[in-house]
C-alpha positions in Angstrom: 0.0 0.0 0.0 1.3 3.0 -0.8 2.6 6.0 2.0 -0.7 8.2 1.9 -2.9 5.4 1.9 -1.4 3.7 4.5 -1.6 7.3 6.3 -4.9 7.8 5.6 -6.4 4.2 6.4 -4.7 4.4 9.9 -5.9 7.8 10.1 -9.3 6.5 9.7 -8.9 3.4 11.8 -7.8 5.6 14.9 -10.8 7.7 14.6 -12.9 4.8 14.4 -11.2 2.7 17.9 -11.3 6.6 19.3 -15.6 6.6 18.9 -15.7 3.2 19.9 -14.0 4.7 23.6 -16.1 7.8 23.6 -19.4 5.7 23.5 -18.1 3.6 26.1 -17.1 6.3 28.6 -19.4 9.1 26.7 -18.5 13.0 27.4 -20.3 13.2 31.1 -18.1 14.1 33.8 -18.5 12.3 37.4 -20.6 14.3 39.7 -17.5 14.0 42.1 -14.3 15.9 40.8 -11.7 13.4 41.3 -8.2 14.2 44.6 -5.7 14.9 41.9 -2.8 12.7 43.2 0.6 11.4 41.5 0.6 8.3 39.8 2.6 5.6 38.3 1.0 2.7 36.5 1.9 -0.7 34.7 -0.8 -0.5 32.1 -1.3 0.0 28.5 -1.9 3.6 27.7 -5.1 3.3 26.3 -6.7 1.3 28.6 -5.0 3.9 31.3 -6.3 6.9 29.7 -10.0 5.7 29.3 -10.2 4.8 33.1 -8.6 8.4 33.9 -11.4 9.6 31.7 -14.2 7.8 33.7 -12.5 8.9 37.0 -12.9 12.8 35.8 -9.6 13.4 34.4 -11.1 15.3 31.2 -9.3 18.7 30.9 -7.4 18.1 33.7 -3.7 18.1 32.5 -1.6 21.2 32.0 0.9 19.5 30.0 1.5 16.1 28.4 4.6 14.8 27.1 4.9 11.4 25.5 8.0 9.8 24.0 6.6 7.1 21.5 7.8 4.5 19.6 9.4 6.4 16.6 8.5 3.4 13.7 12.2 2.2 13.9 11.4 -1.0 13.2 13.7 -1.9 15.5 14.1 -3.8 19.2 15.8 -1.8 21.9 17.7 -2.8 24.9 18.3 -2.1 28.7 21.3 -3.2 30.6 21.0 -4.1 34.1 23.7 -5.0 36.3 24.7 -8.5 37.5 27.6 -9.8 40.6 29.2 -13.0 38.3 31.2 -15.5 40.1 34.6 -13.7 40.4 33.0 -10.5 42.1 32.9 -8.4 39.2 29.9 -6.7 38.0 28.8 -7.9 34.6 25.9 -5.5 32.1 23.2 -8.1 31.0 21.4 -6.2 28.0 17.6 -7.6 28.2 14.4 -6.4 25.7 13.4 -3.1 26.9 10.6 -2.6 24.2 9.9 -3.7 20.6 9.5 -0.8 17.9 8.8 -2.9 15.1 4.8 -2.3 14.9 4.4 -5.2 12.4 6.7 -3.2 9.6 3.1 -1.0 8.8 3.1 2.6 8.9 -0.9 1.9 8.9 -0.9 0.3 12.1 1.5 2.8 13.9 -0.5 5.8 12.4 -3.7 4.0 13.8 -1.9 3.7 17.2 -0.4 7.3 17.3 -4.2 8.9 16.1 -6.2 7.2 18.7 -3.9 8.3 21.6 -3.6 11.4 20.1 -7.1 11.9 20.3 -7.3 10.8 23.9 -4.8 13.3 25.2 -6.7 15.9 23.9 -9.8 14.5 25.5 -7.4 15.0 28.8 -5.6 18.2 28.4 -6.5 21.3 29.8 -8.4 24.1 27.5 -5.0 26.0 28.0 -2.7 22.7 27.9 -0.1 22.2 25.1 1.2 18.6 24.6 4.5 17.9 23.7 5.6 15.1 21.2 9.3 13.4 21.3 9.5 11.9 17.8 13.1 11.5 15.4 13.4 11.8 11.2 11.5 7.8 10.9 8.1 9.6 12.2 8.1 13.2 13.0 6.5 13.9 9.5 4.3 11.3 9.6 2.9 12.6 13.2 3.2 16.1 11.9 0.4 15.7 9.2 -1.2 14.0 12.1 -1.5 16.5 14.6 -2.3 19.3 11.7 -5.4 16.6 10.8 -6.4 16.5 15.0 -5.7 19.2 17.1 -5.7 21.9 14.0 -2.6 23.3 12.0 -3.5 26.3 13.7 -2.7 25.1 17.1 1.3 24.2 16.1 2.7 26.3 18.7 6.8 24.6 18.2 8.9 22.9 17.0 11.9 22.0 18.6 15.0 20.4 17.9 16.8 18.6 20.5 20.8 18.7 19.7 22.9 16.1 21.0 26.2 14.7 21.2 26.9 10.9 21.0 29.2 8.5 19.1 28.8 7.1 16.0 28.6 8.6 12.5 27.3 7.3 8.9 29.4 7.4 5.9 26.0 7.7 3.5 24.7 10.5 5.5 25.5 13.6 7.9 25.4 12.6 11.3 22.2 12.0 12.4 22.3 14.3 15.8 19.0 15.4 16.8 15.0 15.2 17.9 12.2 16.7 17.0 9.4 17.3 20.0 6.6 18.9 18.5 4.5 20.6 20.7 0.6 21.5 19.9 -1.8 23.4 21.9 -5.6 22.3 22.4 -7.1 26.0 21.3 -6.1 29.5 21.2 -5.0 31.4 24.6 -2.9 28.3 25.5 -0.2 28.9 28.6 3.3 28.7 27.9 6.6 30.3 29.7 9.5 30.9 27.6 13.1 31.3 29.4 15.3 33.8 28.7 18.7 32.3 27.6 22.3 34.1 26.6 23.0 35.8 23.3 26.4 36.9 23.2 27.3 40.2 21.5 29.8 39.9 18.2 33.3 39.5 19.3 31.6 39.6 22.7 32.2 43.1 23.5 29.8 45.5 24.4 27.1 46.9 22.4 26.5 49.9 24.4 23.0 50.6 22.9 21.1 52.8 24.7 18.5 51.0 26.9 20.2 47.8 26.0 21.1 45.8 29.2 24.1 44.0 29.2 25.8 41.4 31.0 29.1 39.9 30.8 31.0 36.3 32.2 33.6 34.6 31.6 33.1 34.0 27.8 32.4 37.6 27.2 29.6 40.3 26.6 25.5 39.1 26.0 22.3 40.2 26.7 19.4 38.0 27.0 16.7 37.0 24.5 13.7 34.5 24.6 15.0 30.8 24.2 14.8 30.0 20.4 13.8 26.9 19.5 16.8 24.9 18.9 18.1 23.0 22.4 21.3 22.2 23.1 21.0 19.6 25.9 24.0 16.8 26.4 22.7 13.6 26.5 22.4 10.8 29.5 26.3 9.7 29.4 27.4 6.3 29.9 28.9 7.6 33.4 26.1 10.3 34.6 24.8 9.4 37.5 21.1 9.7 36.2 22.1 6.7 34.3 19.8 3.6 34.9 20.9 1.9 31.6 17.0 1.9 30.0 17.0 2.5 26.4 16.6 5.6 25.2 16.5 7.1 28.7 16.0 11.4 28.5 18.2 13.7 30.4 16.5 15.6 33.6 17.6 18.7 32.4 15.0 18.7 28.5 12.2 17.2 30.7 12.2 19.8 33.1 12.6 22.5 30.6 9.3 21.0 28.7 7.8 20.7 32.9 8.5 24.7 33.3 7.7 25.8 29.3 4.1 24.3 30.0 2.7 24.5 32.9 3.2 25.8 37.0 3.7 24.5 40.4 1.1 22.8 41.6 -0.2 21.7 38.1 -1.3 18.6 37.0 1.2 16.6 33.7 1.4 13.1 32.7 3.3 10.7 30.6 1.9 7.9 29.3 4.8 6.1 27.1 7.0 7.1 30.2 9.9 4.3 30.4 12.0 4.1 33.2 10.4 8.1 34.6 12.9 11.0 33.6 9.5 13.3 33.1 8.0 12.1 36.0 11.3 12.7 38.4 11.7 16.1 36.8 8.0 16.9 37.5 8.0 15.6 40.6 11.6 17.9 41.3 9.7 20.6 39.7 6.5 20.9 42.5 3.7 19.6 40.0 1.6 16.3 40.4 2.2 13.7 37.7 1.0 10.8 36.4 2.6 8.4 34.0 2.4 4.8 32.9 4.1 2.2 30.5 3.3 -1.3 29.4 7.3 -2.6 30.4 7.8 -4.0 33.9 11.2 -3.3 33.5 10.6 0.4 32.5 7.8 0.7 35.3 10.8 -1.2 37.7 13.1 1.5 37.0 10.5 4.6 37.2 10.0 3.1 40.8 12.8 3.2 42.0 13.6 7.0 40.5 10.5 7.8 42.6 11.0 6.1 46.0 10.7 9.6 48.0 7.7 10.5 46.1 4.3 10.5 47.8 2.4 8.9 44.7 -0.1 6.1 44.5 0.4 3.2 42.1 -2.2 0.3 41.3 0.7 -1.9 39.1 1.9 -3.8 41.8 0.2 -7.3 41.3 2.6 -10.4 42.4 2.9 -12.8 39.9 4.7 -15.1 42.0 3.6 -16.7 45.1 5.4 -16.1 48.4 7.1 -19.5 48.6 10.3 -18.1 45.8 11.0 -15.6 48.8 12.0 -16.9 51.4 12.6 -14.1 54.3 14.3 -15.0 58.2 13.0 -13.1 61.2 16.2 -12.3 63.0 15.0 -10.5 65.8 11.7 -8.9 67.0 11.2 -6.4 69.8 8.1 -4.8 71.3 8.0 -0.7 71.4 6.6 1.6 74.0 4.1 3.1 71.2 2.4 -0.2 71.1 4.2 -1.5 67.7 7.0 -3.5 66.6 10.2 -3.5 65.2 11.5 -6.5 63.0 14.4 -7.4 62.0 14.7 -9.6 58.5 16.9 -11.6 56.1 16.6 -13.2 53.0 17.6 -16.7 53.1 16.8 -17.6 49.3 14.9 -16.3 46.2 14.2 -18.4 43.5 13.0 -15.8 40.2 11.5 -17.0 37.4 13.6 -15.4 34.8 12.7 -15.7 30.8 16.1 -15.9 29.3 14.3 -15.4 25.7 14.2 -11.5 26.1 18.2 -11.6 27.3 21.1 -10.7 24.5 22.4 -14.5 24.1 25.9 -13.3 24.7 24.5 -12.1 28.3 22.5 -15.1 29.3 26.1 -17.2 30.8 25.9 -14.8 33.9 22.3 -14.8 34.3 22.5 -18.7 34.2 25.6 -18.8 36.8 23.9 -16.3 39.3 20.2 -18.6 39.1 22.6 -21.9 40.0 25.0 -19.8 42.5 23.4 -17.3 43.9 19.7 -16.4 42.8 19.5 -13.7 45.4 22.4 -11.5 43.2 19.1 -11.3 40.9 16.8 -9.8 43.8 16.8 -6.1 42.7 15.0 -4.1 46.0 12.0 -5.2 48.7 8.6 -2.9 48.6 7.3 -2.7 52.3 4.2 -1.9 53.0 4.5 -1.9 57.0 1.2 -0.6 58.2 -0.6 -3.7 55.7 -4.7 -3.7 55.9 -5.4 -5.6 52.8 -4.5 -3.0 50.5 -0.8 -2.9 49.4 1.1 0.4 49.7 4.5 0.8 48.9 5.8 3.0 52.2 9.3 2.3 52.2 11.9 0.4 49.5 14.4 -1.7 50.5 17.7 -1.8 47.8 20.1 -3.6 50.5 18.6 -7.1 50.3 21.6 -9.1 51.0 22.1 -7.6 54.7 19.7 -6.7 57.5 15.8 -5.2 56.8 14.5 -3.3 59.6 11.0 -2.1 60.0 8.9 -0.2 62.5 5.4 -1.4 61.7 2.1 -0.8 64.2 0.6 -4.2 63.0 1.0 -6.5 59.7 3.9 -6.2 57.4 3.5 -7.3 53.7 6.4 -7.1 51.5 7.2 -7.7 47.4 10.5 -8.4 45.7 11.1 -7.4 42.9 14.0 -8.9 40.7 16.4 -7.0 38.4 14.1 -7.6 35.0 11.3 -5.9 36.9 9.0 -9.1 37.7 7.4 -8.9 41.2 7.4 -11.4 43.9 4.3 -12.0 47.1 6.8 -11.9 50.3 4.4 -12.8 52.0 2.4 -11.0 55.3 4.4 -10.9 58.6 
């Protein structure tokens, strides 16, 4: 089928799955408006978005920002970090996500238009939302956010320059993003920065009612931030590093966070990965919710998170309690009525799917099962005031030594291994 056809037909397709939602969750909003909380979910997005629809999320968010799958047709990677036999640490590179959407530009623009459509259901009347695309799509989703949110609601679009290695001898250098950003309507809210411009041969100007400033570089004033960004990439030994494929830098997300909306405000991501918007909202003083289909990324976006005061309805066990197996040490009564306990993990057995692990990398994850499965244990979830509800209250990353809680009655805990699959610790 040819490009525009292809376009078109998923155009249409997206519409269509888009009406079929909107009869099912129709355009009333609940009586109740809903506590605007943080939140982090293991979900797909569409299925997410509806229930935040249903739950009186319409117009809610201020700003959206969504990195998708950029029709790579490609698999992508992220390395996690294993203890092999000798001590030394070894990278194991296991399936982060697969961006191969069948090889049909139909079936990614049929994806892309009925999420589209869904986050404009969500943002605000003054929201913008915010795009991450590279040259395999951003045209393609170009001519599809002209089509549904209006060509005369482009507001940007900026390019995201970046240094990394690697070069092509066919082509220039392939160094930069495109994140196209959209408003719902006129009278949208944005706040550009003010950024450096320094004078020629950066000496001073000396124009009347010019201000001027100078550093160590030289003489500048200041201008409103264009719209090209020059932002370094996550580097292989920045300690924002988690190792998730095509992991953001802090720095772009909260530029986007500040650009589009205020303290206080409500954003979301809902292709979010291992959670660079949501830490930089969350750093920023705004409520956030985000959500991705990947364990692994939703693993990672957890523990970014751990200080946050956010609720989460992903964590469902898939393992019963008897593949952790957890030692009371010690256990003392307190003067406030509660107790504190002392615990160690004896054993974990994970169930661990070498299929989604580079074949080169599977020899350590196959010597660490037969030596020493709990090397594969990645951090504890505790939940130490337990009523039948699980709450994450506190994480645990030091598994091999001592756990100590304070709990005033039932303890539940969940492991969670380093591929992001969760474990029942059972209820102490």
């Amino acid at each position: 089928m040819a490009v525009l056809q292809q376009i078109i037909s998923g155009l249409e397709k997206g519409r269509q799955e888009y009406a079929h939602i909107m009869d099912r969750t129709g355009s009333r909003t609940p009586a109740e408006d809903p506590v605007i909380r943080s939140q982090l979910s293991l979900s797909d997005n569409l299925a997410f978005m509806e229930s935040l629809l249903n739950e009186g999320y319409r117009g809610r968010f201020r700003t959206i920002y969504i990195d998708p799958p950029f029709f790579t047709k490609s698999k992508f990677n992220a390395a996690v970090s294993v203890k092999g036999s000798d001590g030394t640490r070894h990278r194991v590179r296991h399936l982060a996500f697969d961006d191969r959407f069948e090889r049909s530009l139909e079936y990614y623009i049929e994806n892309m238009a009925v999420r589209i459509l869904m986050m404009k259901e969500l943002l605000a009347s003054d929201g913008t939302l915010w795009i991450h695309l590279d040259w395999h799509s951003s045209h393609y989703i170009r001519l599809l956010l002209d089509e549904l949110l209006g060509e005369k609601n482009f507001v940007n679009e900026i390019i995201w320059c970046y240094k990394s290695g690697g070069s092509g001898k066919r082509h220039f250098s392939r160094k930069h993003d495109t994140i196209l950003v959209y408003s719902k309507r006129a009278g949208y809210h944005i706040s550009i920065p003010e950024e450096k411009s320094y004078n020629r041969g950066f000496k001073p100007y000396n124009f009347k009612g010019v201000r001027e400033y100078s550093d160590e570089k030289g003489w500048y004033t200041l201008v409103n931030m264009k719209d090209v960004w020059n932002v370094d990439m996550v580097g292989r030994t920045a300690a924002e590093r988690n190792g998730y494929a095509t992991q953001k830098p802090l720095e772009l997300m909260r530029r986007i966070i500040e650009a589009g909306s205020e303290e206080g405000d409500l954003v979301g991501d809902f292709f979010c990965g291992s959670g660079s918007f949501l830490e930089a909202a969350q750093q920023s003083g705004r409520k956030w919710i985000g959500c991705d289909n990947e364990k692994l990324a939703v693993s990672l976006a957890r523990k970014r998170l751990k200080g946050a005061d956010y609720y989460s309805d992903d964590i469902r066990p898939s393992s019963g309690e008897d593949r952790l197996n957890l030692k009371i040490e010690d256990t003392q009564r307190l003067k406030s009525g509660g107790r504190l306990l002392r615990l160690r993990v004896l054993d974990f057995a994970p169930e661990i799917d070498t299929g989604y692990i580079q074949k080169n990398d599977r020899i350590y994850i196959e010597n660490a099962l037969r030596e020493n499965p709990v090397q594969l244990l990645d951090y504890i979830m505790i939940d130490n005031d337990y009523s039948g509800s699980f709450v994450c209250r506190s994480f645990e990353e030091n598994v091999t030594g001592d756990i100590t809680v304070i709990t005033p009655g039932r303890v539940k805990l969940i492991a969670v291994d380093i591929f992001g699959r969760e474990y029942d610790g059972g209820t102490i």
